[in-house]
C-alpha positions, 0 to 999 in steps of 0.5 A: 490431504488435511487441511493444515497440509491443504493451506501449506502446500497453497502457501509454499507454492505461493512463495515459490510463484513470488520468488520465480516472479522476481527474476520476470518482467513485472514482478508483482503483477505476475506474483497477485496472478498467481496467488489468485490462480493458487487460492482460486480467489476472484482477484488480488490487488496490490497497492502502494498509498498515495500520499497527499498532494502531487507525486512525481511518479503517479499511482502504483497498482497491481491487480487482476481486476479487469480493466474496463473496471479499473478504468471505470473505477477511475472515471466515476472517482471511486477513489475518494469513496471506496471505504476499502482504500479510505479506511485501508490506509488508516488501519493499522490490522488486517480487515474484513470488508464486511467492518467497513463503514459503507456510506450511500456513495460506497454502497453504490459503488458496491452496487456498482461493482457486483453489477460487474459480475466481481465478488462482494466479499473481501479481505485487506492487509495494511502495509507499513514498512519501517520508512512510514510508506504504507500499501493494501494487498487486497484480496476479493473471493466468491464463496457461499455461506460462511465459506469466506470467514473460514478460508481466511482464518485458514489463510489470512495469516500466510496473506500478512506475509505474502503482502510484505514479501509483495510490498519489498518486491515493488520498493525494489522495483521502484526504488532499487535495490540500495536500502535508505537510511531510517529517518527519524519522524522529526526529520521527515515532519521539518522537510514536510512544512518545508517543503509546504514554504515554512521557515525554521522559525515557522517550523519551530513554533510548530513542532514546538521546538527550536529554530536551532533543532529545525535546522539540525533535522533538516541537515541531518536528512538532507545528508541522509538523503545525500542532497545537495540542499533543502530544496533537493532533499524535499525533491528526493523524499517527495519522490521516495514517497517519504513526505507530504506535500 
């Protein structure tokens, strides 16, 4: 088999995995377990960004990570020094782990984490679907010399996809299936500083605009997101992950 034929056949069976794995229980975690079993890589990682301040419904994470390094990872705060998810969700292309930053606490994590027995090298995909809502579908590999680079300029293109079809799958799952309406970025901008206790008038100096149009776009997204007011409509795009707080 070439290696064209080779990096179709992975891909196909990996969109078959996905597709069987929307009809099971926990759809994405079964699909980053077969694309790591598929490709033979060390592990595979889907995660939903979390916005900033306080969410309703806590972290979204599949991954084929150990759990005691997972739980590890939690402890020792690695959150708030992973370059992978710091520069991830600010990135718009896919990345190599090997153009991150590494500050002295990144690379103890990275001491860290490869004194765990799991691979150095990495590769992420940056999410972001048409409601703003971002995701990283990571992947992590062991393989010498330039081995790693190869395999992703073979594959990385089929990586995109398969992160976006896992990226839909996971909405579905959190959200259901009924599809929202788009929002314009002004809608989403008045709900977030209303949500931080701002008036129109506030907002209005702000955004610089009138208190006149602040009002216009909160209405128009308080009926979007079908609520009987302001303050339920904050309450519904805080759940839905579509604003800031």
């Amino acid at each position: 088999m070439g290696l064209s034929e080779e990096v179709s056949s992975r891909f196909e069976q990996a969109l078959a995995a996905i597709s069987a794995a929307e009809a099971q229980s926990d759809p994405v975690l079964q699909s980053v377990v077969a694309i790591r079993d598929i490709y033979g890589l060390a592990n595979v990682t889907y995660q939903l960004g979390q916005l900033p301040g306080a969410v309703v419904d806590g972290p979204y994470v599949k991954s084929t990570y150990p759990g005691e390094w997972l739980s590890r990872y939690l402890i020792k705060g690695y959150t708030r020094v992973d370059p992978v998810v710091l520069e991830g969700f600010e990135r718009v292309l896919p990345f190599d782990w090997r153009e991150l930053t590494l500050t002295p606490a990144a690379e103890e994590l990275f001491k860290d984490f490869q004194s765990h027995g799991l691979a150095a090298q990495g590769y992420s995909v940056p999410i972001i679907d048409k409601l703003g809502r971002r995701a990283l579908f990571s992947l992590n590999g062991r393989m010498e010399g330039d081995a790693w680079g190869d395999f992703i300029a073979a594959h990385g293109v089929d990586f995109a996809e398969m992160g976006h079809r896992l990226h839909a799958m996971a909405m579905e799952e959190i959200f259901g299936k009924s599809e929202l309406p788009r929002f314009a970025r002004r809608e989403l901008e008045c709900l977030t500083w209303a949500a931080q206790g701002k008036s129109a008038k506030e907002t209005a100096r702000i955004l610089n605009v009138s208190d006149a149009t602040v009002r216009d776009y909160l209405v128009s997204a308080r009926l979007k997101l079908r609520a009987d007011n302001i303050t339920s409509a904050i309450a519904k795009a805080v759940k839905l992950r579509l604003i800031n707080i």
